[in-house]
C-alpha positions as CSV (number, residue, x, y, z in Angstrom):
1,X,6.8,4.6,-3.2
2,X,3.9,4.8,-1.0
3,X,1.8,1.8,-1.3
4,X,0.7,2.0,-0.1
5,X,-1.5,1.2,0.0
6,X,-0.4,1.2,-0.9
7,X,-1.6,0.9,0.3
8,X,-4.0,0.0,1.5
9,X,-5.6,-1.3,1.0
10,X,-6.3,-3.9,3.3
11,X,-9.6,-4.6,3.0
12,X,-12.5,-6.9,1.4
13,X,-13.5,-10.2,1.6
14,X,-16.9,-11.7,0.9
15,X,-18.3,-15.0,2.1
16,X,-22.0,-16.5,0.8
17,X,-21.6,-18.5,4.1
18,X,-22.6,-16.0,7.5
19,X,-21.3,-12.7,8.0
20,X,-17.8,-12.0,9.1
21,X,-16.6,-8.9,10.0
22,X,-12.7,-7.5,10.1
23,X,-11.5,-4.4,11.8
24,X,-8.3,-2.8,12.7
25,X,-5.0,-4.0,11.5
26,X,-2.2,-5.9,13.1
27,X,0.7,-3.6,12.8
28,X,3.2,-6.7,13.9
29,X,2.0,-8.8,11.3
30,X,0.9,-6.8,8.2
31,X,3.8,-6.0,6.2
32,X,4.4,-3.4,3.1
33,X,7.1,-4.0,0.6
34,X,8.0,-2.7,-3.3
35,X,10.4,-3.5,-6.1
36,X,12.0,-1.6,-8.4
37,X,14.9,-1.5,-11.1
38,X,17.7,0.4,-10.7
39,X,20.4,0.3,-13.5
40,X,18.6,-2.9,-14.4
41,X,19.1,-4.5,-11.2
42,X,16.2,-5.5,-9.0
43,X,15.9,-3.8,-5.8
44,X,13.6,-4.5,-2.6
45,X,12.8,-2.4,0.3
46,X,9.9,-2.2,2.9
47,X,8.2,0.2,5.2
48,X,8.3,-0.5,8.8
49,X,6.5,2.2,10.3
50,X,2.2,2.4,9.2
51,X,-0.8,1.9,10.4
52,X,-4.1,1.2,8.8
53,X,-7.7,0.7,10.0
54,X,-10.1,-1.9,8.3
55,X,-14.1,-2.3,8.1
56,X,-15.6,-5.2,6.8
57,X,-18.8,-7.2,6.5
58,X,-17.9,-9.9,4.2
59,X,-22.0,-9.8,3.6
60,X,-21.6,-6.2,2.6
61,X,-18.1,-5.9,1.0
62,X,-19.3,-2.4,-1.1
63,X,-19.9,-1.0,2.3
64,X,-16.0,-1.6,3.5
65,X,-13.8,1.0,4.5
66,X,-9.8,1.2,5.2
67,X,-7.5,3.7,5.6
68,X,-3.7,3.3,5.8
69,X,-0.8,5.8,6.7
70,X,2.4,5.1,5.9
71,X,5.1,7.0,7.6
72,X,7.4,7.7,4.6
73,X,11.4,7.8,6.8
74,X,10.4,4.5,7.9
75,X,11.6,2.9,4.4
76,X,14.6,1.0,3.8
77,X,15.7,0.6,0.8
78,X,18.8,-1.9,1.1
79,X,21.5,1.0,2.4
80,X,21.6,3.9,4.5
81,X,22.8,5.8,2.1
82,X,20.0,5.3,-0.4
83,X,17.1,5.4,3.1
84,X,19.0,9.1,3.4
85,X,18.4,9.8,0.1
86,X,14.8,9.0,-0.4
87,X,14.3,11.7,2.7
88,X,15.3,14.5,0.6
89,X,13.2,17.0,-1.0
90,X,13.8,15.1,-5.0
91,X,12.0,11.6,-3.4
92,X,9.7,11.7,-0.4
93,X,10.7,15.4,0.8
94,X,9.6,14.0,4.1
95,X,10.4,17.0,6.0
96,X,7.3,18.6,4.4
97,X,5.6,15.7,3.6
98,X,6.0,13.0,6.3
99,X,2.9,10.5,5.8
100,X,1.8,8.7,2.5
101,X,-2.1,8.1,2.6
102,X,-4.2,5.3,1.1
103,X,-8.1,6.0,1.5
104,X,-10.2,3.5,0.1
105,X,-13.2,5.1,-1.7
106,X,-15.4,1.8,-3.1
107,X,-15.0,-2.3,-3.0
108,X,-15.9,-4.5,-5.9
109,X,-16.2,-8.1,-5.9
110,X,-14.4,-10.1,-8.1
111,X,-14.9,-13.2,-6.9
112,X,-12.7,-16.3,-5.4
113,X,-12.1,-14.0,-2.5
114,X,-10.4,-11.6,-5.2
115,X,-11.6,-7.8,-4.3
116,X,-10.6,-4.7,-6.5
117,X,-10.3,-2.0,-3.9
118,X,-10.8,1.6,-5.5
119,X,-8.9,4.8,-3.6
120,X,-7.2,7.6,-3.1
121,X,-3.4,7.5,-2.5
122,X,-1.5,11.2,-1.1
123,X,2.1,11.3,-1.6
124,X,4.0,15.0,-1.6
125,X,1.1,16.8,-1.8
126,X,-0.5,15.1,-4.9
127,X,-3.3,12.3,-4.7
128,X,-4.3,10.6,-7.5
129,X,-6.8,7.5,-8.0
130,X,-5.4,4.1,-7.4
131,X,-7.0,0.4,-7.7
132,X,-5.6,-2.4,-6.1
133,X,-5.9,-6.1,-6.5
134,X,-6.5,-8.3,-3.2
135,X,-7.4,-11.5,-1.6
136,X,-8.3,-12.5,1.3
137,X,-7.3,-15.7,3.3
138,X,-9.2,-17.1,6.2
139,X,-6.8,-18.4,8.9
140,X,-7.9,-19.5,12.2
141,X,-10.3,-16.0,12.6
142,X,-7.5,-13.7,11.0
143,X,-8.2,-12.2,7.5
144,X,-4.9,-12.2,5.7
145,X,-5.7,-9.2,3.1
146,X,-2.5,-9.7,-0.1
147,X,-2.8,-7.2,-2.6
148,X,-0.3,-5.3,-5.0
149,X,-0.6,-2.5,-7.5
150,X,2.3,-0.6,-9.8
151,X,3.0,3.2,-8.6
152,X,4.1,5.3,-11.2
153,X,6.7,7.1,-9.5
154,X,6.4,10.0,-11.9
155,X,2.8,10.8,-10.9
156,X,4.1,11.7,-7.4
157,X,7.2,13.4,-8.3
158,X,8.9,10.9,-6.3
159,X,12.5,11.0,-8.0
160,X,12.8,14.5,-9.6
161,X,15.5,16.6,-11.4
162,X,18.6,13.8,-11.9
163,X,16.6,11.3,-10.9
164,X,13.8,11.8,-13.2
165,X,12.9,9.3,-15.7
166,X,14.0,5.6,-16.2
167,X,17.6,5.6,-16.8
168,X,18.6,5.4,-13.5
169,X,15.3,3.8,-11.6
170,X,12.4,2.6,-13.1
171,X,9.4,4.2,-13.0
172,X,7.5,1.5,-12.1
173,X,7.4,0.7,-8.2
174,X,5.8,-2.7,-8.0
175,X,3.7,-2.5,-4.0
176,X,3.2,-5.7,-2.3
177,X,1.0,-5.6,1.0
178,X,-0.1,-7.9,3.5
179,X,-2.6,-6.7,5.6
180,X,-3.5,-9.0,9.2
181,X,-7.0,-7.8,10.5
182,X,-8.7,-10.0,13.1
183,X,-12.3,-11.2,12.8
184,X,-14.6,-9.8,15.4
């Protein structure tokens, strides 16, 4: 349930004004979370270990760049027994496959600070193509990059055998990011 990007996407903002430019991410203050249902009850967890690196011209937001890797045994899903779980080779299989990866692969601007960032997202081996929504927020010389996306949790084999399907947990991971990159 790798955002990531989930990832992720971290990246774009674009300003008519003067050039701005973001790099690197604030590990302390970014943050990546996701919902899900599980026997129709809402669930929330996060992921406490990543790190991502940012470029960014707001005057040339097509030429951005970010990268995000999310260590997979760092989520927590509510319970130690379901984090112990989620390690096994049926969900993340983190023994082989440690690291979710979000590599952003083209920016578009949407305007209102609204960027669709376009990517490649790894999880157990697989990578398929994933867009995510995002905004950007000017604060003080910080760029506050929020941006979600659903992960179908079936394109990643990230439940199998029992746990494949919906019946049990929805297939649908809803990714929430926030992403804290300083102007430079």
């Amino acid at each position: 349930m790798s955002p990531v990007a989930i990832l992720v996407l971290i990246l774009a903002f674009y300003s008519s004004a003067q050039a701005v430019e973001y790099n690197d991410v604030n590990r302390t203050a970014s943050q990546i979370s996701f919902t899900y249902k599980q026997l129709g009850q809402r669930v929330y967890g996060t992921f406490s270990e990543f790190e991502g690196t940012l470029t960014f011209d707001t005057q040339k937001p097509e030429a951005g760049h970010a990268l995000l890797k999310i260590q997979l045994a760092s989520i927590d899903a509510g319970s130690p027994d379901a984090n112990d779980e989620l390690q096994r080779a049926s969900w993340f299989d983190t023994a082989t496959y440690p690291v979710g990866v979000y590599e952003s692969t083209g920016v578009a601007a949407l305007g209102d600070n609204r960027f669709k960032i376009s990517g490649n997202l790894t999880i157990k081996g697989t990578t398929r193509p994933v867009d995510v929504d995002v905004v950007l927020k000017e604060q003080s010389g910080i760029g506050v990059f929020d941006g979600e996306f659903i992960l179908k949790r079936g394109d990643f084999k990230i439940g199998e055998g029992e746990w494949a399907g919906n019946s049990v947990v929805s297939n649908d991971i809803n990714i929430k990011f926030k992403m804290v990159a300083p102007q430079r």
